[in-house]
C-alpha positions as CSV (number, residue, x, y, z in Angstrom):
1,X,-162.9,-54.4,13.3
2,X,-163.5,-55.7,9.6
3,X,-163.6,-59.7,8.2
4,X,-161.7,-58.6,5.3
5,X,-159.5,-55.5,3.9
6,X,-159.0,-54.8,0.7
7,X,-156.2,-52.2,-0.3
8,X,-156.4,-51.1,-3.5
9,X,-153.2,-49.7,-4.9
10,X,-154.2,-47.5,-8.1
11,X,-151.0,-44.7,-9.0
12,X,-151.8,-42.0,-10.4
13,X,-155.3,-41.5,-8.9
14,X,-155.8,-37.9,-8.6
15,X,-158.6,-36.4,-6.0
16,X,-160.2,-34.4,-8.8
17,X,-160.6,-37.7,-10.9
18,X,-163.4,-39.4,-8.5
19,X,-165.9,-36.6,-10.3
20,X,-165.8,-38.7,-13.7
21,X,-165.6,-42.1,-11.8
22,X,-168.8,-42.7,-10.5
23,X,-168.2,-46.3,-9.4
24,X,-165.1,-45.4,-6.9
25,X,-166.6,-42.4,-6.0
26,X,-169.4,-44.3,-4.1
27,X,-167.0,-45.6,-2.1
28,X,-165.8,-42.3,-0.9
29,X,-169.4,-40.9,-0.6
30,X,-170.2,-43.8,1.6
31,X,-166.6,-43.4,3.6
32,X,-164.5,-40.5,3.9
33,X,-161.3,-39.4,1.7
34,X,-158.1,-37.5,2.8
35,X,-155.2,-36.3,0.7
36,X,-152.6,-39.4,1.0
37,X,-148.5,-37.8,1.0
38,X,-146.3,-39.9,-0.6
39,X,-142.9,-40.0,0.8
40,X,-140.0,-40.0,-1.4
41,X,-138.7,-41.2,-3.7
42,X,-142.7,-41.4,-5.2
43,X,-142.1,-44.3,-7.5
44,X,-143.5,-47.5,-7.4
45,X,-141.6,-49.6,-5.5
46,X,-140.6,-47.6,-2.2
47,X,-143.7,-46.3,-2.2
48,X,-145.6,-49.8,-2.1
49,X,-143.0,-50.8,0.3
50,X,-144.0,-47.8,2.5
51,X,-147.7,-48.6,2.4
52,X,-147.0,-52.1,3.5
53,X,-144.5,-52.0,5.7
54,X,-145.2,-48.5,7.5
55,X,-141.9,-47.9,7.3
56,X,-139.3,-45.7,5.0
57,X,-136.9,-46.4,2.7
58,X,-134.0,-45.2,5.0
59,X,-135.3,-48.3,7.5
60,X,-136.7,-51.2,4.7
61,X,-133.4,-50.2,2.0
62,X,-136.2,-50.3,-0.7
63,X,-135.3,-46.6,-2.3
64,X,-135.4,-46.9,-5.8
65,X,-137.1,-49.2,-8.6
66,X,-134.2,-51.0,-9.0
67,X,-130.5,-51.5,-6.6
68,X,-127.1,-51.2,-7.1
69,X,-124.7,-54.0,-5.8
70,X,-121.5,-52.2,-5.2
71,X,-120.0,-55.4,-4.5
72,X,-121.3,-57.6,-6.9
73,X,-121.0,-54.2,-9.8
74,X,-124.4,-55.3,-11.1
75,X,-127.6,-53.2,-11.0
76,X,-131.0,-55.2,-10.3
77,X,-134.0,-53.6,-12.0
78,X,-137.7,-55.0,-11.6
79,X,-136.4,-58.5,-11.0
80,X,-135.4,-58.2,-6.9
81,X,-138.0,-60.7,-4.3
82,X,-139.6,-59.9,-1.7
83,X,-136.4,-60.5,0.6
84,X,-135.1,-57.2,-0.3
85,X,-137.8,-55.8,1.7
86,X,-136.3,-55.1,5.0
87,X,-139.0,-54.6,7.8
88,X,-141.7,-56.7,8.1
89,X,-144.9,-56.0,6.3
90,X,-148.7,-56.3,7.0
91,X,-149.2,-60.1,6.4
92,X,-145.8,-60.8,8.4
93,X,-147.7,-58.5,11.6
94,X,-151.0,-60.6,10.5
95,X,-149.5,-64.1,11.0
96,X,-147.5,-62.8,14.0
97,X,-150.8,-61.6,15.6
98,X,-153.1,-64.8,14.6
99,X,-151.7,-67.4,12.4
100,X,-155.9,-68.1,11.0
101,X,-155.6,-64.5,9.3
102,X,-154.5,-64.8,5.7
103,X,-153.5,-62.5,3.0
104,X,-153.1,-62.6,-0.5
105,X,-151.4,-60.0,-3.0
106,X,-152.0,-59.1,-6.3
107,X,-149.4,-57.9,-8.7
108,X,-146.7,-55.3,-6.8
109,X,-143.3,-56.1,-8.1
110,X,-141.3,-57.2,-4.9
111,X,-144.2,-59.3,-4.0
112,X,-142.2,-62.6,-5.2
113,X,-141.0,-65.2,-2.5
114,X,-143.0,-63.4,-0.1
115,X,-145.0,-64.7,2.9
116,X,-148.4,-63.7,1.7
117,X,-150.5,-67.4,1.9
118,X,-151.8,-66.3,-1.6
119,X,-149.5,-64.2,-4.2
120,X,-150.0,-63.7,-8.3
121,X,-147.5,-61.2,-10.2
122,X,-146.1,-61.5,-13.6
123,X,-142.7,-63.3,-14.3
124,X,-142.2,-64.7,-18.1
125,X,-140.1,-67.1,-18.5
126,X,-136.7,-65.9,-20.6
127,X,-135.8,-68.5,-22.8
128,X,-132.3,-69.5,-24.4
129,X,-133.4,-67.8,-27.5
130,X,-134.4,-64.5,-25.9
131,X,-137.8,-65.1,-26.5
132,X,-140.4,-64.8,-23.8
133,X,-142.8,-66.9,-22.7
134,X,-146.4,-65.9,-21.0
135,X,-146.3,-67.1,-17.1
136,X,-146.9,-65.9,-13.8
137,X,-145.3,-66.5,-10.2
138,X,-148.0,-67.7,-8.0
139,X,-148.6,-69.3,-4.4
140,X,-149.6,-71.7,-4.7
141,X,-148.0,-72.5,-7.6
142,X,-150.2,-74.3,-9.3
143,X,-152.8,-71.5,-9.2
144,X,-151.3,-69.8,-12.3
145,X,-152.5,-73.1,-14.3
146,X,-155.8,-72.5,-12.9
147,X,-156.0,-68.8,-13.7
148,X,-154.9,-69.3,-17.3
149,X,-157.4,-71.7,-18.0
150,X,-160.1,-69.3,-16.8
151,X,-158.4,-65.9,-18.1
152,X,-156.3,-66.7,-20.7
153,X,-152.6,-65.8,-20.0
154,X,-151.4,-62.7,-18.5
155,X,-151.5,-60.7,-20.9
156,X,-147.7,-58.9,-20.1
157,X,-147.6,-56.9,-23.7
158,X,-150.5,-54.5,-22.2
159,X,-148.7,-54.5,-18.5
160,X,-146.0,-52.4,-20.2
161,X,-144.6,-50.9,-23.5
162,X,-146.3,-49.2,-26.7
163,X,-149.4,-51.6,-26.3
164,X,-149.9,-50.7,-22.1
165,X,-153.6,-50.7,-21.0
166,X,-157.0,-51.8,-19.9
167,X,-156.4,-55.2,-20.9
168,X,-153.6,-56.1,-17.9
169,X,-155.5,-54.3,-15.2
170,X,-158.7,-56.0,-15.8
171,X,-156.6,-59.6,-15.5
172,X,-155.6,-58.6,-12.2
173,X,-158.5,-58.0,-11.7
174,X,-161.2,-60.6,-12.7
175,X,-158.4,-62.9,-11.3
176,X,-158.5,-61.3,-7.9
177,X,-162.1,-62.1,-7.7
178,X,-161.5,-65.7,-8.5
179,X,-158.8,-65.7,-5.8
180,X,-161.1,-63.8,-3.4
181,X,-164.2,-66.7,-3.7
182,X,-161.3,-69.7,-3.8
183,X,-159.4,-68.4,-0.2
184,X,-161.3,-65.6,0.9
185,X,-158.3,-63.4,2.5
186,X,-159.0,-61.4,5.2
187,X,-156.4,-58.6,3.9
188,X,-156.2,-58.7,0.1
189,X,-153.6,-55.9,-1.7
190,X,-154.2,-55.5,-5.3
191,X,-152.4,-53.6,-7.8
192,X,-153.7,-51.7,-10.7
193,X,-151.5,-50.2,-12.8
194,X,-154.0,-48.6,-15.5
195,X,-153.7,-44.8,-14.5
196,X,-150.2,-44.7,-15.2
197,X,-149.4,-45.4,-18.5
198,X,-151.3,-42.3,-20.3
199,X,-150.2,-39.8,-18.1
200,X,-147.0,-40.5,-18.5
201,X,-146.8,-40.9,-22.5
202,X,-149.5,-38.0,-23.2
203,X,-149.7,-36.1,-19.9
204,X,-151.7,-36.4,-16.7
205,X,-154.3,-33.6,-17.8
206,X,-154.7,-35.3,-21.7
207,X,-157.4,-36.6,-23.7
208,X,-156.1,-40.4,-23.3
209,X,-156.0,-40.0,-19.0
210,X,-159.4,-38.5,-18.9
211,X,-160.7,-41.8,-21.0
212,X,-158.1,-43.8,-18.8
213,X,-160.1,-42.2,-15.5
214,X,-162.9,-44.1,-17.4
215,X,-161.7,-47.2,-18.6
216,X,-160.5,-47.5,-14.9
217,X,-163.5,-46.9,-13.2
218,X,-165.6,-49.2,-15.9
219,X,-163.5,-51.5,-14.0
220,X,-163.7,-51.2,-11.1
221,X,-168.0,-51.0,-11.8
222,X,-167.8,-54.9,-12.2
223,X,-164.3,-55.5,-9.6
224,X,-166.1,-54.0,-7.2
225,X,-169.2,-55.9,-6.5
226,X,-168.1,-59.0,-7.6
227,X,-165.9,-58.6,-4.2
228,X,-169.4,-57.5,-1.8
229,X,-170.8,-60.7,-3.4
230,X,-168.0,-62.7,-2.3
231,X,-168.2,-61.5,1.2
232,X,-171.8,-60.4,1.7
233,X,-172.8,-60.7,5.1
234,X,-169.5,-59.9,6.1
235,X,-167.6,-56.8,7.4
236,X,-165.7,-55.5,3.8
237,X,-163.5,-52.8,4.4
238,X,-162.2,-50.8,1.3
239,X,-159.1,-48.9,1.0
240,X,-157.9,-47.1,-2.3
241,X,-154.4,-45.6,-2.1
242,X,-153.2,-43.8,-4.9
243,X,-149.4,-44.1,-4.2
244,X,-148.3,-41.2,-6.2
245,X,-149.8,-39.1,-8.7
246,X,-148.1,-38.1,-11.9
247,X,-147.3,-34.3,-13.1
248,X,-146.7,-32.6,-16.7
249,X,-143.2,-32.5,-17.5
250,X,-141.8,-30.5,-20.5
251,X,-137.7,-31.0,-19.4
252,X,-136.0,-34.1,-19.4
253,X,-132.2,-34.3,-18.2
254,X,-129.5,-36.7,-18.3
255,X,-127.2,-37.0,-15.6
256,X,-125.2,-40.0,-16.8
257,X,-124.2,-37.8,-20.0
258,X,-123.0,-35.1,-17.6
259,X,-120.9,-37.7,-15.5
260,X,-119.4,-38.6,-18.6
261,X,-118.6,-36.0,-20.2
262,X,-117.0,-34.7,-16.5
263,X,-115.1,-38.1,-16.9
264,X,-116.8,-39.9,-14.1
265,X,-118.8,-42.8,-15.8
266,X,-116.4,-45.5,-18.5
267,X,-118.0,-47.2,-21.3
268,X,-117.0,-50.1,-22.4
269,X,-117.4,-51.3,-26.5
270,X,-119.5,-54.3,-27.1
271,X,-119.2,-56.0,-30.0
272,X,-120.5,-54.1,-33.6
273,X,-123.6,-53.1,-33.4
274,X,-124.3,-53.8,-29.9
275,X,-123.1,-50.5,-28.9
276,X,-121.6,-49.3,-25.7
277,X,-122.5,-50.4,-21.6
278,X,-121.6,-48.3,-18.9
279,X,-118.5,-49.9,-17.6
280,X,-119.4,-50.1,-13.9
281,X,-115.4,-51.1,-12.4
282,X,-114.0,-48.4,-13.9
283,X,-116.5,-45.7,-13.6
284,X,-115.9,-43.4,-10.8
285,X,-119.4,-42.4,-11.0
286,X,-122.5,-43.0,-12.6
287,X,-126.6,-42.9,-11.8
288,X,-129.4,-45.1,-12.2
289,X,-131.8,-43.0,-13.0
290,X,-135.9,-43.3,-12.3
291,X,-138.1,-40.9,-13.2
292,X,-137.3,-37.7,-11.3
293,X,-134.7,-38.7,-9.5
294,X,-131.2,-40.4,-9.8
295,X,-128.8,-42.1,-7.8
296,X,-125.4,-41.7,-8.0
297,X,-122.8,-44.5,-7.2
298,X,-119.6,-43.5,-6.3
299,X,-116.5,-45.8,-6.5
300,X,-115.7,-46.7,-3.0
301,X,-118.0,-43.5,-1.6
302,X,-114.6,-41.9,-2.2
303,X,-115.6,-38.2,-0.4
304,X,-113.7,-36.7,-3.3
305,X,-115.7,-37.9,-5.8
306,X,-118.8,-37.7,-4.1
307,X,-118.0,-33.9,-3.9
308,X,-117.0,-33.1,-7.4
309,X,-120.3,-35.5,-8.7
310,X,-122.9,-33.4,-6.3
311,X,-121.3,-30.0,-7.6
312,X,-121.8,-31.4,-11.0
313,X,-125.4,-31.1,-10.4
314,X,-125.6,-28.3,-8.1
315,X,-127.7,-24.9,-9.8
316,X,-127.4,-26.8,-13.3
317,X,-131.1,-26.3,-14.4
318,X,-134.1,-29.6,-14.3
319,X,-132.1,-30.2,-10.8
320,X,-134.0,-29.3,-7.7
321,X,-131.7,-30.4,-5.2
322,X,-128.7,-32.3,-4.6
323,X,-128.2,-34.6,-1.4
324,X,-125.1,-35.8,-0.8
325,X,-123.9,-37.6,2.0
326,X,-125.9,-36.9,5.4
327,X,-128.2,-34.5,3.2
328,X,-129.9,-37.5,2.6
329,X,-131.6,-38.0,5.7
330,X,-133.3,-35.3,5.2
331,X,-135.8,-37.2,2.9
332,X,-135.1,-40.7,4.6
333,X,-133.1,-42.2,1.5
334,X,-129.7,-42.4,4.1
335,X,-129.5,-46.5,3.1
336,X,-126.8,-48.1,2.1
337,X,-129.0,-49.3,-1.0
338,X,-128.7,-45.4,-1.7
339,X,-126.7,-43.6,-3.9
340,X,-123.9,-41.3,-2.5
341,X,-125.5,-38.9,-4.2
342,X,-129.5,-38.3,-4.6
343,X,-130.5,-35.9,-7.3
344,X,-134.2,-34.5,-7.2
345,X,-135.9,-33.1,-10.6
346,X,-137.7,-29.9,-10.8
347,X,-141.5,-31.0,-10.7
348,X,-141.7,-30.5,-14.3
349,X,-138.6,-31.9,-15.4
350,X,-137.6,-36.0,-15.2
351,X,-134.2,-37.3,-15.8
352,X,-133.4,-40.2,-18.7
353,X,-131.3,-42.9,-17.9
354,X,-129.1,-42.5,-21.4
355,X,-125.7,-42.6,-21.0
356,X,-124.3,-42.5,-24.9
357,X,-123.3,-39.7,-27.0
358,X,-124.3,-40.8,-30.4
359,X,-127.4,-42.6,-30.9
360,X,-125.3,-45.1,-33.2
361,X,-123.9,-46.0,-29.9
362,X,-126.7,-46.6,-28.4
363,X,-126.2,-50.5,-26.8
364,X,-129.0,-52.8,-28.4
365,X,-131.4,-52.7,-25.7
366,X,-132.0,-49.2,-26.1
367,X,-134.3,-49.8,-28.9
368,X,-136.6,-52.5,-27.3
369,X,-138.7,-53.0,-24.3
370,X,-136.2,-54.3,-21.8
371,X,-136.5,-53.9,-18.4
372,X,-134.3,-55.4,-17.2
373,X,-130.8,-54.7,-18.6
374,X,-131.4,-50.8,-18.9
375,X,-129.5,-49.4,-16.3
376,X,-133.1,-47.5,-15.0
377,X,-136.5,-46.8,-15.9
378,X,-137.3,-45.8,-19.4
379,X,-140.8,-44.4,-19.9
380,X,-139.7,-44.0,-23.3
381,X,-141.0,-47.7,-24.1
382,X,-144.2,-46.5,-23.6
383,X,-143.8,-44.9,-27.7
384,X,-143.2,-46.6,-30.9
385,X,-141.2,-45.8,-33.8
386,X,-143.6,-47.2,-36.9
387,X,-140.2,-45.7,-38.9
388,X,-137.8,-47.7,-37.4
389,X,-140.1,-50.5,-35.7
390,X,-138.7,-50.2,-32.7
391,X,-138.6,-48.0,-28.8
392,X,-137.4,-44.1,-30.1
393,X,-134.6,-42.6,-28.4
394,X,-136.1,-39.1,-27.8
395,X,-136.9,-39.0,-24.3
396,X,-138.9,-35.3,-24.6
397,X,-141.6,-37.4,-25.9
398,X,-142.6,-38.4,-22.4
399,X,-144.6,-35.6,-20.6
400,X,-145.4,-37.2,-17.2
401,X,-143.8,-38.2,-14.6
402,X,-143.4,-38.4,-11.1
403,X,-140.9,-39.4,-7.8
404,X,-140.1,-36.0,-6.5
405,X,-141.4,-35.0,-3.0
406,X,-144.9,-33.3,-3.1
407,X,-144.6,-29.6,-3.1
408,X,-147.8,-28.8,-4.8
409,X,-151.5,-29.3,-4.2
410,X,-151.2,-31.0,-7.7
411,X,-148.8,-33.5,-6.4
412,X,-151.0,-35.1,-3.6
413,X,-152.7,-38.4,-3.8
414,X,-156.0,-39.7,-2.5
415,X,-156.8,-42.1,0.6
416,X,-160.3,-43.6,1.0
417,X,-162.4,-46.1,2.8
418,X,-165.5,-47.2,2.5
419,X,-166.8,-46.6,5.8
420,X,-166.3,-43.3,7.8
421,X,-164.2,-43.5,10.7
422,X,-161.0,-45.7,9.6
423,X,-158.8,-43.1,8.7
424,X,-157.6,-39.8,10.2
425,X,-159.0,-36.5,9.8
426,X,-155.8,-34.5,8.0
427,X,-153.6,-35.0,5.5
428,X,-151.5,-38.7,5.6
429,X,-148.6,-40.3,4.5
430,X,-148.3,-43.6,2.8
431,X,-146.1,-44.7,5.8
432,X,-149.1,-44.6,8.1
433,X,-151.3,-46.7,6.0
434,X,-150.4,-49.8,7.3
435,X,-151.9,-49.2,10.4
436,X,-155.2,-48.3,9.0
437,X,-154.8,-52.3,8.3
438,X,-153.7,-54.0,10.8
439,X,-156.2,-51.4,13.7
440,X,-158.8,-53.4,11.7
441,X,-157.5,-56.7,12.8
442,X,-156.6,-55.9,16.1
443,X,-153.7,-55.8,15.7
């Protein structure tokens, strides 16, 4: 039984890295580490929903970093709350157990609105203009106030885009500390994103992730104690979960320009300049796509369509498999959140979201860092254009990525605690982590 858990969520953490990161690596020298399994899709949200919940994406619905809704023909990236979450998750079984235990989460994206007694992650406020401004959703609410005034802002333009790094990670951090000292949770989850931004823009075996291993770790050599200090003389449990780990990629496809061109997916003409938008009532098909893999809407999961869209895709090469229908089940994605089609990269291949023909009909957004209206991820934002001052639109400039199921050695995470004991003595998967928790609680 511990006083307090702390799971730190760090993607991209590979076993192999804990050699040049002394500071974590005590914590597994003083525990015990086991290869952590992340189920698919390995991307950020379903995974993080896995870990808490200790469920999968075919019971919670949370299968993608983004949804679909058919009946509303909009698509929701990075902006959904917490309610979209549909099993109940660690502080839910916490409260249930003993309304005195408290928990508090730092930073994962579907963390908003949730029941956590203490929650900080990032959400500028868009004004009229388009301009953003600095904030942060917090609970209380006035606790943001407080953590600006100690930290500075959030700093958001190092959370994501050309300028991603150390900076955002260490906020989240050093304000996780102050949070820990003001409420002292018993479970604390804190997210740290800092692994996965070189990896993905140089590759997960460069120059600039080796000296992210280290930035990280510098960290975590001042997160770490200030946390023991917090709770010395009490029962601190550690657990570091590396959700997913990221693999070298030379391929990229685009399965919204082979829908198209098959005359699946419309486009609709904005005004000049603005370019074209998928045109989502009159597509038959079309795919949001994130990272390595895509899924594909069909109008009315009309069997027909959903047919002619999986053959599409079927032996065409950067495609490992195709799941349509009840093939999905087979990797627990059978939600109606899904697609009607899933398609899975190769492991060294990821597919691009672009949907256009021309670059000069590219829509507007394509060019900036905008999460929210691309119609799926775009680890292209992680470059910059000095030529044109803006986000390229050559996706082969990415050569990480990550989201298919593990088939490699490569491909597994990591999974340690600070004391020996807590976790089982084989291989795990994410879903299971959850109860590592709540066993410490009783529960």
């Amino acid at each position: 039984m511990s006083d307090h858990v702390v799971l730190l969520s760090i993607p991209g953490l590979r076993a192999r890295d804990l050699a040049a990161m002394p500071n974590l690596g005590r914590l597994a020298t003083a525990g015990e580490q086991v290869t952590l399994v992340p189920s698919f899709p390995a991307v950020t949200w379903p995974v993080q929903a896995n870990l808490l919940t200790g469920k999968g994406p075919a019971e919670h619905g949370v299968v993608a970093n983004g949804f679909y809704w058919r009946d509303q023909l909009e698509v929701e990236m990075w902006t959904a709350t917490n309610d979209k979450v549909g099993a109940p998750q660690i502080w839910d079984y916490l409260h249930r157990h003993d309304p005195s235990l408290t928990s508090a989460v730092w930073f994962p994206m579907l963390s908003k609105q949730c029941a956590a007694d203490y929650v900080c992650m990032p959400a500028p406020i868009h004004n009229p203009d388009g301009s953003e401004s600095l904030w942060c959703y917090t609970k209380p609410t006035e606790l943001y106030g407080e953590l600006r005034d100690e930290f500075g802002h959030f700093p958001l333009q190092h959370f994501w885009g050309p300028l991603a790094g150390i900076q955002s990670s260490a906020w989240i951090a050093d304000s996780a500390a102050y949070a820990a000292r003001k409420f002292r949770p018993n479970f604390f989850y804190i997210y740290l994103t800092h692994l996965d931004y070189a990896a993905q823009k140089s590759g997960p075996d460069s120059r600039a992730a080796a000296a992210a291993v280290a930035e990280l770790d510098e960290l975590l050599g001042r997160m770490l104690p200030a946390f023991e200090e917090v709770f010395a003389g009490e029962r601190l449990l550690w657990l570091v979960a590396s959700e997913y780990t990221i693999s070298p990629v030379d391929q990229v496809t685009y399965p919204n320009r082979v829908l198209r061109e098959a005359g699946l997916l419309s486009v609709r003409n904005e005004a000049e300049g603005d370019g074209e938008l998928i045109d989502f009532a009159a597509s038959d098909a079309w795919a949001l796509a994130d990272h390595q893999l895509s899924h594909v809407y069909v109008r009315d999961s009309d069997p027909a369509i959903v047919a002619r869209a999986a053959e599409l895709f079927r032996g065409r090469s950067g495609f490992a498999q195709v799941l349509a229908g009840d093939e999905r089940a087979e990797f627990d994605v059978s939600h109606p959140n899904s697609g009607d089609v899933v398609l899975i990269s190769d492991a060294n291949s990821w597919q691009a979201y672009y949907y256009w023909l021309d670059d000069a009909r590219a829509p507007s957004f394509a060019r900036t860092v905008d999460i929210h209206r691309k119609p799926g991820y775009d680890p292209v934002e992680l470059h910059f254009d000095m030529a044109t001052k803006s986000i390229p639109l050559d996706a082969t400039l990415v050569k990480g990525s990550h989201g298919a199921p593990v088939s490699t050695e490569d491909a597994e995470g990591v999974l340690i605690s600070s004391e020996v004991g807590v976790l089982l003595d084989r291989a795990t998967a994410d879903t299971q982590v959850a109860d590592f928790v709540l066993r410490q609680f009783g529960v």
